[in-house]
N, C-alpha and C positions, 0 to 999 in steps of 0.2 A: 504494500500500500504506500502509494506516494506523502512526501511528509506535507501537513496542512500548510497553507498558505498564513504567512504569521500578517502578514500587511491586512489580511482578510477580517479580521476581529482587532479593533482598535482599543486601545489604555485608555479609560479617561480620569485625567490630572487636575486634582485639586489642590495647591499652593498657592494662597494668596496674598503670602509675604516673603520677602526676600527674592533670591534667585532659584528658591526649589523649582519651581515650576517649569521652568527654560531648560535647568540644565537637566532635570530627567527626562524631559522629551527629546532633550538631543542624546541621551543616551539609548530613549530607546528606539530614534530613527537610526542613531549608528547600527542597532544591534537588527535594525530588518521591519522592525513593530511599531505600525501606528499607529498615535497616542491623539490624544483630542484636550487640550489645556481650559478647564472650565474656569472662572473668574470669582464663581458665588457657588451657594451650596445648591440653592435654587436650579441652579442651570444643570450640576451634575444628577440633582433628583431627577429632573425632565428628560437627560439623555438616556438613564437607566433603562435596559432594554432585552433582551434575550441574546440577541448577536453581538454585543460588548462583553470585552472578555475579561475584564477588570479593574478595578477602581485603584488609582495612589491618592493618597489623602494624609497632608499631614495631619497631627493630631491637634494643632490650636485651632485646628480650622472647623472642627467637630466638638471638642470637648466643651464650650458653652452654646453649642451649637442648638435649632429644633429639630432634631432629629426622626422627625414623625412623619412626614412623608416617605423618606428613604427605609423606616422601619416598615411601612404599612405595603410600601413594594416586595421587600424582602421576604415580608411572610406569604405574600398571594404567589411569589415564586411556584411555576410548575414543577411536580414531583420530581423529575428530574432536572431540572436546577438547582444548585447551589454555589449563587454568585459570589467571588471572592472580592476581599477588600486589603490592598497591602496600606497598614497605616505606617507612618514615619513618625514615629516616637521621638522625645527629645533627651534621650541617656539617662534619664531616673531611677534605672534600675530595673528588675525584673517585671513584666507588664502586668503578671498573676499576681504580686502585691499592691498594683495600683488602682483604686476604687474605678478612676476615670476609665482605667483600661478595659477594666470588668465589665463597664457600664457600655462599652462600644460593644465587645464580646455581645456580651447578650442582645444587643440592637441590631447589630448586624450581622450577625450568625456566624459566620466563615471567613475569620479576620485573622491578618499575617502582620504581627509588628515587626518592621524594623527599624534597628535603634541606629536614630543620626551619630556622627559623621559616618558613613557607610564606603565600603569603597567596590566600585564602579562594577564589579563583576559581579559581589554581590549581588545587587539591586536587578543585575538584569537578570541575572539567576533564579532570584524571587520571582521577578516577574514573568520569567518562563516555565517556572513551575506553576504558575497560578493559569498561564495562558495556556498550556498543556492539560492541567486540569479541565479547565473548560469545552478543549475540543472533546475532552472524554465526556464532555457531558451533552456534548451535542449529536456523539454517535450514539449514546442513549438515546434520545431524542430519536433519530432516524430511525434505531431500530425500534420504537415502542412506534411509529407511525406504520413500520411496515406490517407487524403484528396484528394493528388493526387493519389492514388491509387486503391482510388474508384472511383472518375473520370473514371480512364482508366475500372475497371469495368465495370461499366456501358457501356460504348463504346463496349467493348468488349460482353456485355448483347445484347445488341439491334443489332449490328455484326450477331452474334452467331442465333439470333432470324429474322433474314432477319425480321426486323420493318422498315420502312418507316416515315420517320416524316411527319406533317401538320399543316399548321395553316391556320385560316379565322377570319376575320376580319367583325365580326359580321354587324356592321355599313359601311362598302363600299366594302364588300364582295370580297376584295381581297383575293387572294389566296397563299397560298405559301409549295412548297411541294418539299420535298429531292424528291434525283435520285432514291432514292429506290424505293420511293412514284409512282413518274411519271412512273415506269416500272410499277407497277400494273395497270396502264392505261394503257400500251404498249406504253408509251414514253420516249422519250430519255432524257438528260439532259439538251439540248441545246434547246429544241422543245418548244415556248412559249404554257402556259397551264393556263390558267384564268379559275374563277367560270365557267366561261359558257363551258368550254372544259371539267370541270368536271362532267358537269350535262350532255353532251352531251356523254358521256363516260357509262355513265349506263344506263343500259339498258331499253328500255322504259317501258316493263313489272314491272322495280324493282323502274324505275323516280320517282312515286309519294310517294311510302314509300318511300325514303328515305329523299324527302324532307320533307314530314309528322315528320320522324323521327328525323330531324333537327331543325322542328319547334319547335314538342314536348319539346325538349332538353332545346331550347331558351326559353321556359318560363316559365318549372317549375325546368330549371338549374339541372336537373339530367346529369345522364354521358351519353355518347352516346355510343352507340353498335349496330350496323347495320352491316346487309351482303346482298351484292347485286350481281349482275351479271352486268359483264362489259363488252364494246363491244369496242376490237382494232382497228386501223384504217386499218388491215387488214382484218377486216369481223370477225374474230374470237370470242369467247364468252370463258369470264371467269369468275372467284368468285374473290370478295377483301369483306373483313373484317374489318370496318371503326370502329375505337372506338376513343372517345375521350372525354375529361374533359374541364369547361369553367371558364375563368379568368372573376373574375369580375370588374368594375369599381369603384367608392369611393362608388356611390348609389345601391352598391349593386346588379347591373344588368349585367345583362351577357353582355360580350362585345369580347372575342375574344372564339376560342373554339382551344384547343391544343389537338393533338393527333398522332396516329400512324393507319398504315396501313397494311396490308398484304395480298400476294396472298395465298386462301388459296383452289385455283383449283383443285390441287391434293386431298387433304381432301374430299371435297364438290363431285368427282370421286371418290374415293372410297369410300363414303356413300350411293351415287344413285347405284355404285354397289351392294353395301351391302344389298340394300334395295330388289333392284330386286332379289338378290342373298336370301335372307329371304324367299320372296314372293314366289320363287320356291321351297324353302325347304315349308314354311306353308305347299305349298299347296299337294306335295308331302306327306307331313305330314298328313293330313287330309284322304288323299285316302289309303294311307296304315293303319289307325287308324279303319278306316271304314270299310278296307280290315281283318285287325285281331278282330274287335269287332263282324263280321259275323262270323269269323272261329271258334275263340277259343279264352276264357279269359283268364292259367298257367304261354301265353304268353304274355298276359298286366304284369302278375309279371315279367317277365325276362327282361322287357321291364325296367320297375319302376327298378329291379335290376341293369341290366345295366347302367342307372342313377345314381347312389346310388353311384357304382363305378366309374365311370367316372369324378363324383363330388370329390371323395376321390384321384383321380389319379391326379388332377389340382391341390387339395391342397397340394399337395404332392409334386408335380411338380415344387408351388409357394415358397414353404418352401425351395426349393432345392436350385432355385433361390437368396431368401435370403440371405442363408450361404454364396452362393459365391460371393454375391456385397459387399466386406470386402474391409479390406486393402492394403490383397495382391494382388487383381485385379488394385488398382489403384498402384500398384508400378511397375506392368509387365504394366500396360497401357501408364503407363507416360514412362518407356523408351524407347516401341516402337513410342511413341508419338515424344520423344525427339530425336529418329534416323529419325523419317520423318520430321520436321518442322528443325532439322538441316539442313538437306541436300536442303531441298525446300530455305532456307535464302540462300545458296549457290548458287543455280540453278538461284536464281533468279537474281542474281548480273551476273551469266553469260549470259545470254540471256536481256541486256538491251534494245535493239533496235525490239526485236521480241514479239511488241502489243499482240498478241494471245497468245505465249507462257506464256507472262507474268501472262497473265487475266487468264491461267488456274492455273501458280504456284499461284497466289493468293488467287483463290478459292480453292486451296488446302492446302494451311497456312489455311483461314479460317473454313476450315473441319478439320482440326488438332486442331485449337484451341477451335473451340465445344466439340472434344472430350474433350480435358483438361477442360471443364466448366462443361463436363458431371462427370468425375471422381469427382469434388468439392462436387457435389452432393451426390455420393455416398459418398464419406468418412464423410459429414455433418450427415445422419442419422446412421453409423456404428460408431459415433461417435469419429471418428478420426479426427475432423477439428481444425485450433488451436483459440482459445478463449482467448478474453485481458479481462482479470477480474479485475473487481477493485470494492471497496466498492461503492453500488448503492443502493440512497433511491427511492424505486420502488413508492411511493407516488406521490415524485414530478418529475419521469419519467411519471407516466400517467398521470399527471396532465398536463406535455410538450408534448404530442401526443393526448391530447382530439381533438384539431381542425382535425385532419389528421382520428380520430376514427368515429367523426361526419363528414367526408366528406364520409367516406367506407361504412358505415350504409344506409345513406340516409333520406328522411324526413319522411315518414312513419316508422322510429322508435324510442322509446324515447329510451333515454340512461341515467342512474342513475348510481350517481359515489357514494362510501364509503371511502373516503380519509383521514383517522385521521392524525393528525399531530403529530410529533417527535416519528415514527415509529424507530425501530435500521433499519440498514443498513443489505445488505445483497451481499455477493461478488458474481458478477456476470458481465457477458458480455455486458453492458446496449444495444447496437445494437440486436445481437440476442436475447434477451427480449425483445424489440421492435417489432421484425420479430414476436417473437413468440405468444406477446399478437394481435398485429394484425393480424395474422391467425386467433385465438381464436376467436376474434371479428366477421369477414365475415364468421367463420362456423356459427356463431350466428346469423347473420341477413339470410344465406341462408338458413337458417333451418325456416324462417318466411319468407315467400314469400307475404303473407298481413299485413305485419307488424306485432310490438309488444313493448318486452321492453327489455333491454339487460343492465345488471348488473354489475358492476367492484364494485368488495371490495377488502380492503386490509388489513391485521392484524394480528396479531402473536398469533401463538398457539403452547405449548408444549405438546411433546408426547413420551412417552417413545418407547422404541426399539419396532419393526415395522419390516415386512417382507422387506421393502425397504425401511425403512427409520434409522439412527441410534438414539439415543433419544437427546434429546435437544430442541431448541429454534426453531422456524423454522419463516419467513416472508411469508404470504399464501394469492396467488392474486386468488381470485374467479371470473370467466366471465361465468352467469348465463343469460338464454335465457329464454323466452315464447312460444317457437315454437314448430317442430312436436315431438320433441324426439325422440329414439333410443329403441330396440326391445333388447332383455337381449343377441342375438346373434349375431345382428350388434354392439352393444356397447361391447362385449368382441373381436372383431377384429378390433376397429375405431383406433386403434392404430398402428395397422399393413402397411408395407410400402406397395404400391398401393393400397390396400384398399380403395373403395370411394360411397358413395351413390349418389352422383351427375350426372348429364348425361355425354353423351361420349362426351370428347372434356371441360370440366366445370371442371376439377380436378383429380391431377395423384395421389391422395391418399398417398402423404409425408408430406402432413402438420404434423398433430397429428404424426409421427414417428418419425420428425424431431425434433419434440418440447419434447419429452417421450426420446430422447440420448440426446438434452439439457440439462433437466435436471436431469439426473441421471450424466452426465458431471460435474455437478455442486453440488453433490453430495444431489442431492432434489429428488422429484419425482414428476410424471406426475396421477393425478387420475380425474376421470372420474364418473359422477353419470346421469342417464337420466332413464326416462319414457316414452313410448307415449303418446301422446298427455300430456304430463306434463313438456316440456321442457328438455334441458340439462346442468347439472351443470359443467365445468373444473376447476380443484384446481390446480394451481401450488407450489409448496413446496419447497422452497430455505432455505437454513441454514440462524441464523442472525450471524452476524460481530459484533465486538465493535471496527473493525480499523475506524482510521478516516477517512471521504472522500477524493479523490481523488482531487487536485487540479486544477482550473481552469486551459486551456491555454492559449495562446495571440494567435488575429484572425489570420487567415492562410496567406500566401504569398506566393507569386510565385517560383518557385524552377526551379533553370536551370538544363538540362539532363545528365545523367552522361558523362564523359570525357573520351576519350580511356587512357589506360595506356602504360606507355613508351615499349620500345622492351624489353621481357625478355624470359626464356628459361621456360618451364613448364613440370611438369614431369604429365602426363595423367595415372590415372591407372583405366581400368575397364575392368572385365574378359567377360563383350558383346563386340565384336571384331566391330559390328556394330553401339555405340555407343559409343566406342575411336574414330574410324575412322572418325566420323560425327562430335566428339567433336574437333579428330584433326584439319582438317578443318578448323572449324571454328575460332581455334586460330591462325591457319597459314594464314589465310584469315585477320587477324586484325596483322601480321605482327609479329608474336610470333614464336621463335623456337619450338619445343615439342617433347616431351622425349614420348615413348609409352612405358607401360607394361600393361601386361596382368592378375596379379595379386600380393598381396603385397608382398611377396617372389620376384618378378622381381624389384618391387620398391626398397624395400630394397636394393640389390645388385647393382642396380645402383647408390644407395646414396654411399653405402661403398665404391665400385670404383672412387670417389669420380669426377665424375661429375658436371659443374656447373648446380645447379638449385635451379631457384630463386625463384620458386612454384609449389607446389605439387595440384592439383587437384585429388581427388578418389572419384568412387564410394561408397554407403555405404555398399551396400548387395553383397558379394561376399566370395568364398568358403575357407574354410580354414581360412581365414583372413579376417574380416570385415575394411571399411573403418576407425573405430574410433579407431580398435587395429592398422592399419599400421601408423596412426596421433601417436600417441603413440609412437610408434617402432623409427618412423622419428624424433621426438623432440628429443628422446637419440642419434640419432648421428649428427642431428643439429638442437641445440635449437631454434636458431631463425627462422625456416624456415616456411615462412606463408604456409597457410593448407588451403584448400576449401573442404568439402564433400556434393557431388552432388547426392541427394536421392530423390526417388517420394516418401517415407513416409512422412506424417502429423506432426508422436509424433516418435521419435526415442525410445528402449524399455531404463527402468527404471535406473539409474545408469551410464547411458551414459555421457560422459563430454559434456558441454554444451559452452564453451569456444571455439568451432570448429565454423569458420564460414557455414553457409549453403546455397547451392546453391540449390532452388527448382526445381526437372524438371516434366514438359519439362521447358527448357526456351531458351528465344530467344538472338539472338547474340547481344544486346546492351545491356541484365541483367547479361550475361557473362563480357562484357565488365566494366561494374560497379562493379560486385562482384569484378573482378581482381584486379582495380583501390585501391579499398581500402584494398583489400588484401597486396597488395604492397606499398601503405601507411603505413602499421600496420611498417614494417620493421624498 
């Protein structure tokens, strides 16, 4: 990890007598760090801030001082904050004997005395310890934002997945089941539903497997996966999909069971279609085969031809596909995405009292944001997704996922680990390494359906230049199986996206494509070795690092939502007429003026005519003028004027200023409302 930017968090210096105040700020421009010289007490309470990274203060400046503002910041401090104050004592003596001293202690919480005359290194020692403090306190910060973020993920995962939560209560078999839940029984949310309304709900053809299948579960603790047929209290008959996982007690016994649910009707109808739909072709099939093997055999070959080509017109067809699930699909997807889920946030604040209306804008925000979860996916194997790298010793990452690796396998596999100790590091996304060795794992145990043994090594191998590899060091995780192996023409396309040897409905054929744009992202590679019946070898090949590891955080904390920003005028520029007008909206709906153009030629001439506005908002992809040249354009006729660029790309292209904040779209009218807020803060 590169080292923080010290000029980035400035000192603010309160001396307001003598030369303190000059010469510590010239000590701390010499030493890289910029300091801010306040005059009164007043102006240092005003600057107090989150992104200041600490206070000099001597001490006559404070000690008859009102200290009640700066105290009354101090305590509203976010959980992770604690802002330092280095005071300049005047050589009294120990500061823990001095009442005055105590009395700052306590007022300001996080206080560094040091005792004048001081010499020159010191001072800026303190003061880099206190500035180094703070960046730790600002990756806290990032990471309690990320935390929540995947929270909302997931909410937004199981949303998007119509899942159903459950729990039972293995020992007094209570029940407890979301509204999603209860709809796959055909109940409502208010409708009491105990064990016994659940058993009374499936079907009695499907009752005894399932509690077979329950039992099973309970006592040799595997996962549960059942599908049944359920029967509403309208007589009707449908499929649900029960899976679930079991918590155990201190003694190790199964005691509650957690899971998820789903209708999956529709599926289960289009299979029995399918099936029938098969059984008439077979049979069709048979009778014309029967038909030309009496006639004449030229046309068994035009037959076999016709196959031949039909197979080449799929691949063909598949390849087409490919090219175009890129980037630029999800940048026309996320703006038409971003004109529906704007206008739907609209629609829905108009119609508050009309129940029906509502329940359908709502499933229709939620089919907007499937699609936006859909685009994620594509851009994750065309390798457009964005990745936090930081130096990762992949050693003691699988040695932190062994429990989660031995819960995916199951107990009919053994697992052998290769873990040497003081491996180098290697930069990498430790999450998506994660994702990606546990894929690797469950292709492993599925390719062993009676078991076997399943291999993780780790260790470093050099190799010179290489069709995809450049030459150097490399960190190389092996996950090595026992099971059926791979044919030399299913392993030269196991990499390929849908791609899948598994049955229909068992896998959509993006693991391995996903994890083969990892790591060429990461500038590694993905290799591949198998046999039938000899098992499957996956190598992953990450470069090694000599930076140092990444710093622990402090445990997460609660974060309050972002805050609307005050009234201001906004200048809107995007050349989709349908996605200003949606964007306008929505700023005028939160109480904001807005300036509309239709591209940056129109922007521009609004700025020269000198109009007030107090934020530029643009698109980024637009004709003539891209959003990061009209930021550009705009800083030369006024510099201070905060810039948001609103893009569905991933990675903006290379040389782009990076300094622009980003708005991702689609997004929704409370992420506009936060971008603005600290937009408008910046000023």
């Amino acid at each position: 990890m590169s080292a923080p930017d010290r000029s980035a968090c400035p000192v603010l210096i309160l001396a307001p007598r003598g030369r303190d105040a000059p010469v510590a700020a010239a000590l701390l421009r010499e030493a890289g760090i910029a300091s801010f010289v306040c005059t009164r007490l007043a102006d240092l309470s005003a600057m107090l801030g989150e992104e200041v990274c600490c206070a000099v203060v001597t001490e006559e400046a404070l000690v008859d001082a009102d200290l009640t503002p700066i105290a009354a910041w101090v305590a509203a401090q976010a959980s992770w904050s604690d802002f330092p104050f280095i005071v300049l004592t005047r050589g009294q003596g120990s500061p823990d004997r001095d009442p005055a001293a105590l009395r700052l202690s306590d007022t300001l919480g996080n206080v560094i005395f040091l005792e004048r005359p001081f010499h020159p290194m010191t001072f800026i020692s303190v003061v880099g310890n206190a500035q180094r403090g703070r960046f730790r306190q600002f990756e806290a910060r990032s990471r309690i934002e990320e935390l929540h973020e995947g929270e909302a993920r997931l909410q937004t995962a199981l949303t998007a997945g119509q899942l159903g939560t459950w729990e039972l209560d293995l020992s007094t078999s209570y029940l407890n089941m979301s509204a999603t839940s209860r709809a796959v029984f055909g109940r409502t949310a208010t409708e009491p539903f105990a064990y016994g309304d659940f058993e009374a709900g499936i079907h009695p053809d499907d009752r005894h497997d399932v509690r077979e299948a329950i039992s099973l579960s309970a006592d040799t603790g595997r996962d549960l996966a059942v599908e049944c047929r359920t029967v509403w209290p309208d007589g009707t008959a449908h499929w649900a999909d029960l899976r679930a996982r079991f918590v155990r007690d201190r003694g190790r016994r199964p005691r509650r069971m957690v899971g998820v649910c789903a209708d999956i009707t529709a599926r289960k109808t289009a299979e029995e279609n399918l099936r029938r739909l098969n059984e008439t072709l077979e049979a069709k099939v048979v009778e014309r085969t029967t038909q030309l093997e009496r006639a004449h055999q030229a046309v068994l070959e035009e037959i076999r031809q016709r196959e031949r080509m039909e197979e080449q017109l799929r691949q063909v067809q598949k390849m087409e596909m490919i090219g175009q699930l890129t980037g630029g699909v999800a940048h026309d997807f996320n703006n038409l995405l971003m004109a529906v889920i704007g206008n739907l946030e609209l629609l829905r604040k108009q119609v508050p009292g009309e129940e029906k209306t509502v329940r359908l804008v709502d499933g229709a925000l939620r089919g907007a944001q499937r699609g936006a979860a859909l685009t994620q996916r594509l851009l994750a194997f065309a390798r457009q997704q964005d990745l936090r790298i930081e130096p990762t010793d992949l050693c003691s990452l699988v040695r932190g996922m062994t429990d989660l690796i031995e819960r995916s396998i199951g107990a009919e596999v053994e697992l052998r680990l290769e873990l040497p100790d003081h491996l180098p590091r290697t930069l990498a996304d430790a999450n998506q390494i994660e994702l990606a060795l546990l894929n690797l794992v469950v292709n492993a145990r599925d390719a062993m359906p009676d078991g076997g043994t399943i291999s993780i090594q780790v260790d470093v191998v050099h190799t010179s230049e290489l069709v995809d590899l450049a030459a150097g060091d490399y960190v190389r995780v092996t996950v090595s199986d026992t099971g059926q192996g791979m044919d030399a023409v299913t392993l030269s396309k196991a990499a390929e996206p849908f791609f899948t040897t598994k049955e229909v409905g068992k896998g959509t054929g993006l693991g391995l494509s996903m994890i083969h744009g990892l790591a060429l992202q990461l500038s590694g590679a993905l290799r591949l070795a198998s046999e039938p019946g000899r098992g499957t070898q996956a190598e992953l090949w990450l470069p090694v690092t000599h930076a140092p590891a990444a710093p622990q955080g402090a445990e997460p904390a609660s974060e309050g939502s972002a805050s609307a920003a005050a009234r201001a005028t906004i200048l809107v520029v995007d050349d989709d007429a349908l996605i200003a007008t949606s964007t306008a909206y929505l700023l005028e709906d939160l109480g904001h003026d807005v300036i509309e153009a239709n591209s940056g030629a129109k922007a521009l001439e609004i700025l020269r005519e000198g109009h007030k506005v107090d934020l530029l908002i643009t698109d980024y992809s637009m004709p003539k003028m891209t959003g990061v040249q009209l930021a550009d354009a705009a800083r030369e006729l006024r510099p201070g004027l905060p810039i948001l660029l609103a893009t569905g790309y991933a990675d903006l292209p290379k040389g782009t200023s990076v300094d622009i904040p980003r708005l991702r779209k689609p997004y929704l009218q409370h992420q506009l409302v936060a971008e603005i807020a600290k937009a408008l803060r910046s000023m």
